[in-house]
DRENPADREN-864346 format. One record per residue (C-alpha): residue in one letter; x, y, z. Coordinates in steps of 0.1 Angstrom, whole numbers, plus 5000, padded with zeros to 4 digits. Example, Ala and Ser with C-alpha at 12.3 -4.5 7.8 and 13.67 -1.06 7.14 Angstrom:
2
a512349555078/s513749895071/
***
This chain:
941
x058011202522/x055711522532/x057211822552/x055412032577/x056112332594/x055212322634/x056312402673/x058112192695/x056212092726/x058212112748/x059912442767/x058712822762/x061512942740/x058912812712/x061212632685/x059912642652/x060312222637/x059812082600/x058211732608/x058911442587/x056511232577/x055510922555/x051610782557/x050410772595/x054410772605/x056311062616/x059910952605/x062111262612/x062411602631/x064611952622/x064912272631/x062912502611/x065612742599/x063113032593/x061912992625/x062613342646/x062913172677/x065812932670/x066712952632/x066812572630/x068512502658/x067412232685/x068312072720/x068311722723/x064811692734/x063511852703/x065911682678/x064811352694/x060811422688/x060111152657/x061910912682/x058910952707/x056510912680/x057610562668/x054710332660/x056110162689/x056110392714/x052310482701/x051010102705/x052910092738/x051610412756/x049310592737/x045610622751/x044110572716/x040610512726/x037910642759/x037910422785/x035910382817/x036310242851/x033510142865/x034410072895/x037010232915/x040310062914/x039109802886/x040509782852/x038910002828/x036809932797/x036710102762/x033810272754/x032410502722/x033110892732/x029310882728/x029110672761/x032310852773/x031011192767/x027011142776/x028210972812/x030811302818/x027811542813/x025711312833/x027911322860/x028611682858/x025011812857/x024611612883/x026911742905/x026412092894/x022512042900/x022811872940/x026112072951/x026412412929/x028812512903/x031712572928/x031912202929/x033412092902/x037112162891/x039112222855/x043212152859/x044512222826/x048012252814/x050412492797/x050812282772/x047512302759/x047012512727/x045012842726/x042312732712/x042012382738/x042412672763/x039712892749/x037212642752/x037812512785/x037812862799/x034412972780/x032912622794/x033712662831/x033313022836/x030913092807/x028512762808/x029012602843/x029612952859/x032612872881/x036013022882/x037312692892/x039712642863/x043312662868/x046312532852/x049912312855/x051212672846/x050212832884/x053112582892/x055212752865/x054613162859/x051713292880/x054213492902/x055413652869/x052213752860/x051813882890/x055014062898/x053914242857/x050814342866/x051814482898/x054914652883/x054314732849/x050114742847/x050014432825/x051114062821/x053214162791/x056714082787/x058414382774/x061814212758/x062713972733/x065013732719/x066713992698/x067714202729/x070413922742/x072414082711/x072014412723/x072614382760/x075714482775/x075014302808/x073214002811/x071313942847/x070113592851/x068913492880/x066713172893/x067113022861/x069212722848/x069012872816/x071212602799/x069112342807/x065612482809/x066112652776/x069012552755/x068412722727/x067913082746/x071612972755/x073012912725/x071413242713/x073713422749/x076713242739/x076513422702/x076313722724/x079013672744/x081313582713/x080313882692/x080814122724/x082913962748/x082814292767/x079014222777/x079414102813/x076913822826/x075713782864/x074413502872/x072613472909/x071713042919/x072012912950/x073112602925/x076512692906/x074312492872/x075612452839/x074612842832/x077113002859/x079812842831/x079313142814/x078913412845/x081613662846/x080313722880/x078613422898/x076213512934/x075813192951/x072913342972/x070913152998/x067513012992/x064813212988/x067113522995/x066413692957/x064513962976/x067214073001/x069414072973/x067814332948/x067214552979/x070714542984/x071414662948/x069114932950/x070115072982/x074015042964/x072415222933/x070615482959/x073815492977/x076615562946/x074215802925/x073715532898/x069715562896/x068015762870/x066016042892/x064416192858/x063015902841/x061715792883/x059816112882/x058316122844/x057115742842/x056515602879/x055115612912/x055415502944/x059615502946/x060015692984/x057815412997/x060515172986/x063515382993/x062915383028/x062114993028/x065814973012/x067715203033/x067914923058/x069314683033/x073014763039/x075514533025/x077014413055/x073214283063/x072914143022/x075913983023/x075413813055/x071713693043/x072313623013/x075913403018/x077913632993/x080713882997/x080214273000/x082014322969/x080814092949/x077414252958/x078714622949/x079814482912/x076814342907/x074914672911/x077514882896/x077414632865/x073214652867/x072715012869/x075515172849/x075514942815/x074615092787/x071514812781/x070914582812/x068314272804/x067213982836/x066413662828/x064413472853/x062213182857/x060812912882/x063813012910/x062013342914/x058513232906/x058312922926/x058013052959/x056113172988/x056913502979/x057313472940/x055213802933/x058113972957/x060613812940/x059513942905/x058714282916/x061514372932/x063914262903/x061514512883/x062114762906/x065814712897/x065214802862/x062415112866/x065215252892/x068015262866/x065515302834/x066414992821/x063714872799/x061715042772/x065015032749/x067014752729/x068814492752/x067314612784/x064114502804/x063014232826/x062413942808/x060413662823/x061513292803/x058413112802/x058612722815/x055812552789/x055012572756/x052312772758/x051912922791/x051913272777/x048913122754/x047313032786/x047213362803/x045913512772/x042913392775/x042213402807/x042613022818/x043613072853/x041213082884/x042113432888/x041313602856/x039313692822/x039813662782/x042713902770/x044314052803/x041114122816/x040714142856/x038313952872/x037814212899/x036814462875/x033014442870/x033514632836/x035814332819/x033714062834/x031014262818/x032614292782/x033613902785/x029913812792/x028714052762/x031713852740/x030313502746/x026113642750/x026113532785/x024013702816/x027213732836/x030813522849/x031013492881/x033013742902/x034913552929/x038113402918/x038012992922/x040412782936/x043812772921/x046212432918/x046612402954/x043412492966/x041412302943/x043211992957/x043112042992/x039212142979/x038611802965/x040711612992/x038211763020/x034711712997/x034412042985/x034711962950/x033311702940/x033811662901/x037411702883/x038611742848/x042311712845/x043211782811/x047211722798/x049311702829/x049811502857/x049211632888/x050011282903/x053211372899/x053611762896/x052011862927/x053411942955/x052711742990/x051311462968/x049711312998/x047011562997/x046911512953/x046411152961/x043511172984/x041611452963/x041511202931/x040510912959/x037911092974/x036311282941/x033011102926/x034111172893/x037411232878/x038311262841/x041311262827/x042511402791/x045511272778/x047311132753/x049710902776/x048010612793/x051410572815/x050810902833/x050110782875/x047611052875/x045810782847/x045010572874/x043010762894/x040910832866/x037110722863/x036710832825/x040110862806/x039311042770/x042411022744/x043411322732/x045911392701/x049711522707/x052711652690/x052011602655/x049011572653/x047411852667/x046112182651/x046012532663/x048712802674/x050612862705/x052413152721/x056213152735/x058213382755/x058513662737/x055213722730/x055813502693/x052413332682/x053613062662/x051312732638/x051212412654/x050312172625/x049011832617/x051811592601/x049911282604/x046711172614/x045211172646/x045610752654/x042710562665/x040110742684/x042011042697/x040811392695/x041911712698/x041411832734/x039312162722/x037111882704/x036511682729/x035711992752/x033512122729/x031711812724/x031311762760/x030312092766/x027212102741/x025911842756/x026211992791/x024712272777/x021712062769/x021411962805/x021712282827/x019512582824/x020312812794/x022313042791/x022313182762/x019613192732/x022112992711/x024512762715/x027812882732/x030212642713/x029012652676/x032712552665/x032912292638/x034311962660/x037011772643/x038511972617/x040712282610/x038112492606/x036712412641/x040212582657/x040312862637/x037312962646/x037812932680/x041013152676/x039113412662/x036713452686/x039913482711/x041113742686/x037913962690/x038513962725/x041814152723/x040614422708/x041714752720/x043614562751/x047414522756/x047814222737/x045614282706/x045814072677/x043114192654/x045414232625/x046413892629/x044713612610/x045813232606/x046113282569/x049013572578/x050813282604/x050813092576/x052413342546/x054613562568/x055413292598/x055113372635/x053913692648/x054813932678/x051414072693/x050014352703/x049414352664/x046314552660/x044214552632/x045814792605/x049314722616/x051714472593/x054014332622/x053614312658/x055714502682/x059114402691/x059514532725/x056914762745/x057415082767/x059615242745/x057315562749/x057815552788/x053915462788/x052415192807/x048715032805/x047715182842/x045615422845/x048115732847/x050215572820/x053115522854/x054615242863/x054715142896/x057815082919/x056414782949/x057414832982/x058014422988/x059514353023/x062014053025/x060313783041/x062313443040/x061213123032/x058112933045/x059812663061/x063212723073/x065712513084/x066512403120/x067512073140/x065311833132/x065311963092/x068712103086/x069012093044/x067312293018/x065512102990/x066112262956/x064512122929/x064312172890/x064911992855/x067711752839/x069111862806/x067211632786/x064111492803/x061111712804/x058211762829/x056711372844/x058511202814/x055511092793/x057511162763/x060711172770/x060910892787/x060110702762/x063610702740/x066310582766/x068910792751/x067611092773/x068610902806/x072410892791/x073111242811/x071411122843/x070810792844/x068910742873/x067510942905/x069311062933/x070011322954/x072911562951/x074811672982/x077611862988/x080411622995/x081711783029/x078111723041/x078011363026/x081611313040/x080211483079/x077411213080/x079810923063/x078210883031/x079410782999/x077910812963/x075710522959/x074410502993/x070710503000/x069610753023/x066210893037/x065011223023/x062111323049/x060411643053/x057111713071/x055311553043/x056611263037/x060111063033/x061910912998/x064610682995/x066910722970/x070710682966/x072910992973/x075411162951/x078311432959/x077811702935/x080212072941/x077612252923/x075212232956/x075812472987/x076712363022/x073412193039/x071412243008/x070111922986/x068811892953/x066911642932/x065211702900/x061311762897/x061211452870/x061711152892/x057511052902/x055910732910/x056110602876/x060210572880/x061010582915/x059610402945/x060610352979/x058410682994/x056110713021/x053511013029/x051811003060/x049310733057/x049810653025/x052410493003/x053710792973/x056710802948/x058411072940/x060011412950/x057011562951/x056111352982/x058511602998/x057811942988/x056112223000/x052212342991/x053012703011/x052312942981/x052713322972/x049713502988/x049513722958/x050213472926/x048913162946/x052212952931/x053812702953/x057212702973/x058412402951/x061812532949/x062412472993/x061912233013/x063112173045/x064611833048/x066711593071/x068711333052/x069811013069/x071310673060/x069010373053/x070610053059/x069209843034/x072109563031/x070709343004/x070609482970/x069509382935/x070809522896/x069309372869/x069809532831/x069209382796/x068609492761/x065209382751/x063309372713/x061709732709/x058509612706/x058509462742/x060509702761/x057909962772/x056009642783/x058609512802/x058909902821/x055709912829/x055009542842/x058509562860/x057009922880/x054409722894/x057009522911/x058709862923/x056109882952/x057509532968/x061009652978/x061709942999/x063410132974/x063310052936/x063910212905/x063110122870/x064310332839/x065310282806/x068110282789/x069810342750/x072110282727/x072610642722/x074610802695/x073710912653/x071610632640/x073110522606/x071410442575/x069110132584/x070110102619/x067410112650/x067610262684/x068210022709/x066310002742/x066909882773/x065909872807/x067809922846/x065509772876/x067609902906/x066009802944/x067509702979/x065609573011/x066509483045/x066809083036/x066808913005/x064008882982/x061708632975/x063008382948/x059108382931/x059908792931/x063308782913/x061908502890/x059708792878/x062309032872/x064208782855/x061708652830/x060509042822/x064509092811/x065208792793/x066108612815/x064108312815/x065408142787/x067807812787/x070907962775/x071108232804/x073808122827/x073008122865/x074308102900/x072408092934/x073508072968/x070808112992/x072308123024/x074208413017/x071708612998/x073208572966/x071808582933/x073408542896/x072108562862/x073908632827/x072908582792/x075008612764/x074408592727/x076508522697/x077908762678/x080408672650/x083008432667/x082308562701/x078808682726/x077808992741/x076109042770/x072509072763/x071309112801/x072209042835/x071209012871/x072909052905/x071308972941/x073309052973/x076609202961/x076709412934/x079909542934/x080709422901/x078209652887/x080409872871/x082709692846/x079809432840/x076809702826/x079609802805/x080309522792/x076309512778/x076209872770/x079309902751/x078309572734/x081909432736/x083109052737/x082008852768/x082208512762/x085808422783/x083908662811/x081508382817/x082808242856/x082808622864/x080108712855/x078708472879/x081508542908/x080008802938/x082309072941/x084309022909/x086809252901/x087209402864/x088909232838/x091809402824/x090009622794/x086509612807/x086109952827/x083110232829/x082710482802/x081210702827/x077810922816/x077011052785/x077811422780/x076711422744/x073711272738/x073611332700/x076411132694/x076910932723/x080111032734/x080710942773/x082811152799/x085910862799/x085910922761/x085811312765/x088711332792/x090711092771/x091211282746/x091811582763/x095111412779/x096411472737/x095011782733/x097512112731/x097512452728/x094412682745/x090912592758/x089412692727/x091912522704/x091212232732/x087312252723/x087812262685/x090011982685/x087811722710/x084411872686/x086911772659/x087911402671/x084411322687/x081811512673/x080611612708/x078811952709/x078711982673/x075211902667/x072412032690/x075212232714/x073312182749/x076011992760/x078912262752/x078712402786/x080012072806/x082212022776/x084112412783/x084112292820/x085512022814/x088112172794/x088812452818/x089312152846/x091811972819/x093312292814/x094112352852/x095111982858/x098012002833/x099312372839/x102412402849/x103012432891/x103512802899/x107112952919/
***
């Protein structure tokens, strides 16, 4: 077995891994306890990473060689990269020769490496000439880059991970912090046990997983965050708690604001904002007068129509009250991908240059075009996510290179995503999943290398530059994506005028030496700028581990947290205090929309689910989609949890089933960004037929960062009366489950409303043992189903064969099927099927998932409407995925615990393992005790 040291690929806190491997098989995944990020800790998406890189899951969804479509709609056909390559160039300098530069598009992705990044930048702005390259992470942290820049003179982060020890108060706010980045959480709740006196706010219009932990929780309105800090400040103005000398030695610009805030009183906060005067009042008092005061934020600011706002006014916050420059204090933006940071260094957004540089200022673009020995880069900044879109959905641009991400499913108002990739003459797509929807819109699809494969370095959060490594080889024709883009681009660069005497992409293609020398020319381009790295070399990542930058040439270590000198990279060395008016949302609620639509992520899936939704022990938490309501609203309109209902907005309208949840406001609504086309049907956009939330939300973006309002939308939800309804469920071989998903989605689009997911066995794997898959079709419609349709479903579940058990009753609308198989002296279920009434859903898909006897269930199984057999009863969702320990088995045991909640805790960990493994379920577990806790306490006098 062979070890190797890499990064997780998933969120921004940057996990360092040790991947193990045997041959061309990755067999195993650990945290790399050396790692400064998480000292060998993981959640349960990175401990479950060798899972998603079975040699099933590769033969089942892997893109492993180019293919081309050449026709529209048709299948497509493999080709060499040769063919795949030379056509792409054709069709490129084709387009770049009849229409201009400006016409063709780059959407790239935060979870690119550096060096893929490099490349793709240095091709569209350096050798096509266009600005027209943007990235997945304009949807993820270009209001934070903004709201830096703005404030602070630089997009430079000036905390890190060490500084959660050293604050005494602990601001999060528009960040789910528990979920988004479990092992940033883990690192708080070691805080918060070795100085319980450090108070945390925590400010979400959702009361997540995170305000568990909140000493002080602000349930604020949507899109309020500005209002809110205003208030703070004009508290802080008002009670003599800002710091007047370090206002008038390091900033600029602070009357402007105090006269924006003087009309900020608390009576007008509170009232704006939903929360109460004094818990407003504690807030600031906590802010502005602890010794060491550090935010955490993330998409709830940034994904807005006034994100840039958002961020600058929280940095306002700390300037006013000088917290930042010193341990455990400082705004701290928590970036959402891998490598978004990675991203901005070198300039692969639509808005700006190599190393920080601004595209506005004539002398960077000039030092960028000296860098790569080009005339010139073009001044005027191209279109960004949105734009380029609605620029290729209205002719404008006519070519499009979409490079790891899926803006089939990412985007918001997917309508207008749809009918750009119908209406572009050429699309390519990059990617290492052929299961992606954005996939099928592609005319060239070029396989690309992932996880595990792939070579080169990434950046996280706090500014760490950590290895990514190869621990197997790349399988069958896959490349990695700064290959490929090199490749393509040399032979571009034969077909359009020169630009330069030599070639501009002289890096070695298809092997390590190739990326390193790509990362060095992005290290030259640092030099003397914020985030130098000149005394950084891959040989140093790989003897001292990952590095903090700046680390300029001559220094030994990077910085650990910046402005501790009071200086600032503007151009008096001041910061500068914004003066950001509160506007509100850009679509507000009234009568014919009366709910805000939150969105953001599950605990345990991540981004479209290309990955994760691969290992069916990830949908244990949430199994399915729905949409979360508060229950006095669900109970007003005469819902119940399971119902389907209409989610419309002015873009379009999804069906899905609803679900009470008490952590979501009065006439507010949530659904998670994971649930596209790929897993949920049952949508509509005007004029065309689209899946997903993302059918729903809103393309209004921040005038300064250009990021979307994804986080509000204004909906109305009403019942859909949809009386006939079908479950079907089974266990299926591994080698023919992800088949089965994917022939059973096609089916999705002939009911009104379908779902299809997987399903897993969940828990530790023992010696020898396999995880088992299985898969959960879910639709309803307004009559029953063709017989030749459910036929379909059947026979893709296993449900064809002679020994499965049936019942039929057409008149009515009724539908049975059950197969069971022997095991021992008795059969388990191995998959079932109900048409009509599915009430007996419950005790019946536990029967299969729990595995447990079936045989003298057989009549029952067949009987609509059967009630539960005495034993046979749900086992509710998994709360621990690691071990597979459900919510029945959890609250069980707590009826026999005794003594306090944390002797509570330590004997359920004891008992069941839960939360003893990767710990990103030990939030809901202390809820749950603290609701155990309260249920049994004695009655009061």
């Amino acid at each position: 077995m062979k070890e190797t040291k890499s990064t997780c690929p998933y969120c921004g806190v940057g996990c360092g891994v040790i991947i193990e491997s045997q041959g061309d098989q990755i067999t195993g995944v650990r945290g790399d306890p050396d790692h400064p990020a998480n000292f060998g800790r993981l959640c349960t998406k990175g401990s479950t990473l060798h899972l998603t890189a079975s040699a099933e899951v590769t033969r089942q969804t892997r893109l492993l060689q180019p293919m081309q479509r050449l026709e529209r709609n048709a299948d497509p056909q493999a080709v060499t990269w040769d063919t795949a390559l030379d056509t792409a160039a054709d069709k490129f300098a084709t387009v770049i020769r009849e229409h201009g530069a400006d016409a063709v598009g780059f959407y790239v992705s935060g979870q690119l490496l550096t060096e893929d990044y490099y490349v793709f930048n240095k091709l569209a702005k350096g050798l096509i000439g266009t600005n027209n390259i943007d990235t997945n992470s304009r949807l993820c942290m270009s209001s934070a880059v903004a709201g830096y820049k703005k404030t602070l003179g630089a997009d430079s982060p000036p905390a890190c991970y060490d500084d959660f020890k050293d604050a005494q108060c602990l601001f999060i706010v528009g960040s789910n912090t528990a979920w988004a980045h479990p092992i940033l959480f883990r690192r708080i709740e070691d805080a918060k046990r070795a100085n319980p006196a450090m108070k945390i706010i925590v400010a979400d219009p959702r009361r997540t997983d995170t305000a568990e932990i909140a000493d002080l929780f602000l349930p604020i309105q949507p899109g309020t965050d500005v209002m809110l800090f205003h208030g703070m400040l004009h508290l802080m103005l008002w009670e003599g708690w800002t710091k007047p000398e370090y206002i008038a030695a390091h900033t600029t610009g602070f009357d402007a604001l105090k006269t924006t805030v003087r009309d900020c009183t608390p009576d007008k906060v509170a009232q704006t904002c939903g929360i109460d005067k004094a818990d407003l009042l504690e807030a600031a008092r906590l802010f502005a007068t602890s010794a060491a005061t550090l935010s955490l934020y993330c998409q709830g600011l940034n994904q807005s129509s006034s994100g840039t706002a958002k961020n600058a006014a929280l940095i306002n916050l700390h300037l006013a009250t000088a917290q930042i420059g010193k341990a455990g204090a400082g705004p701290f933006s928590l970036t959402g991908q891998p490598n978004a940071m990675g991203g901005r260094e070198v300039g692969g957004l639509a808005n700006l240059l190599s190393a920080h540089r601004d595209m506005s200022n004539p002398t960077h673009r000039a030092e960028v075009a000296a860098l790569w020995g080009v005339p010139d880069v073009p001044a005027t900044p191209g279109k960004t996510a949105v734009e380029m879109f609605q620029a290729a959905a209205d002719g404008e641009i006519k070519a499009l290179w979409i490079a790891c991400t899926n803006p089939a499913q990412s985007m918001p108002d997917q309508a207008t995503v749809r009918r750009a990739l119908e209406r572009a003459e050429f699309v390519v797509v990059q990617e290492a999943f052929a299961t992606t929807a954005t996939c099928a819109y592609a005319d060239l699809l070029l396989p690309a290398t992932t996880w595990g494969e792939k070579t080169g370095t990434v950046t996280n959060s706090e500014r760490r530059i950590s290895r990514v490594r190869p621990a197997v080889a790349a399988p069958g024709a896959t490349r990695h994506d700064w290959s490929a883009a090199t490749d393509f681009a040399q032979r571009l660069e034969a077909r359009l005028p020169p630009r330069a005497s030599t070639t501009l992409f002289p890096y070695p293609l298809d092997s390590e030496a190739g990326a390193e020398s790509i990362w060095n020319e992005h290290r030259e381009s640092t030099r003397g700028r914020d985030l130098d790295i000149t005394g950084l070399s891959w040989p140093m990542l790989d003897a001292q581990g990952p590095q903090q930058w700046p680390l300029p040439e001559g220094a030994s270590t990077g910085r650990v947290r910046l402005y501790e000198d009071g200086r600032f990279p503007t151009p008096d060395g001041r910061a500068r205090f914004v003066d950001t008016p509160y506007k509100p949302v850009a679509e507000q609620r009234e009568a014919r929309f009366p709910f805000s639509l939150n969105t953001g992520r599950l605990r345990d899936q991540w981004h479209g689910m290309s990955r994760t939704g691969t290992l069916g022990r990830l949908f244990g938490h949430v199994a399915e989609p729905v949409v979360q309501m508060h229950p006095q609203d669900m109970a007003r309109r005469q819902l119940k949890d399971g119902d389907l209902v209409h989610v419309t907005s002015r873009r379009g309208s999804l069906v899905l089933p609803v679900q009470a949840s008490a952590e979501v406001g009065m006439s507010q609504a949530f659904i998670p960004m994971h649930w596209g086309s790929e897993y949920l049907s049952g949508s509509t956009s005007i004029g065309d037929r689209v899946g997903g939330v993302n059918a729903l939300t809103n393309p209004a973006f921040c005038p300064d960062s250009k990021q979307p309002e994804l986080k509000h939308s204004a909906v109305k939800i009403l019942k859909a009366e949809m009386p006939w309804n079908l479950l079907a469920v089974g266990w299926l071989p591994t080698d023919q489950a992800l088949s089965a998903e994917l022939a059973l989605r096609g089916l999705m689009a002939r009911f009104p409303f379908a779902t299809c997911v997987p399903f897993g066995s969940g828990g530790k794997l023992s010696s020898g043992e396999t995880e088992r898959t299985g898969l959960l079709f879910r639709a309803a419609a307004y009559e029953p189903a063709p017989d030749a349709l459910l036929l379909q479903v059947e026979q893709l579940l296993g449900l064809s064969s002679a020994d499965t058990l049936r019942y039929s009753d057409a008149r009515h609308g009724q539908r049975r099927a059950a197969r069971l198989v022997r095991v021992g002296t008795d059969a388990h279920l191995e998959a079932f099927l109900l048409g009509g009434d599915t009430r007996a859903e419950a005790w019946i898909k536990t029967l299969l998932q729990e595995q447990l006897p079936a045989q003298s269930f057989g009549r029952q199984l067949l009987r609509p409407g059967a009630t539960a057999p005495a034993g046979v009863a749900s086992r509710g969702k998994v709360v621990c995925s690691c071990f597979g320990v459900t919510e029945t088995a959890i609250t069980d045991k707590l009826r026999i615990c005794t003594g306090d909640d944390k002797e509570r805790l330590a004997a359920l960990q004891g008992a069941l393992q839960c939360g003893t493994n990767c710990g990103s379920c030990l939030p809901e577990l202390q809820r749950m005790v603290r609701s155990g806790s309260k249920a049994t306490a004695p009655a009061g006098p």
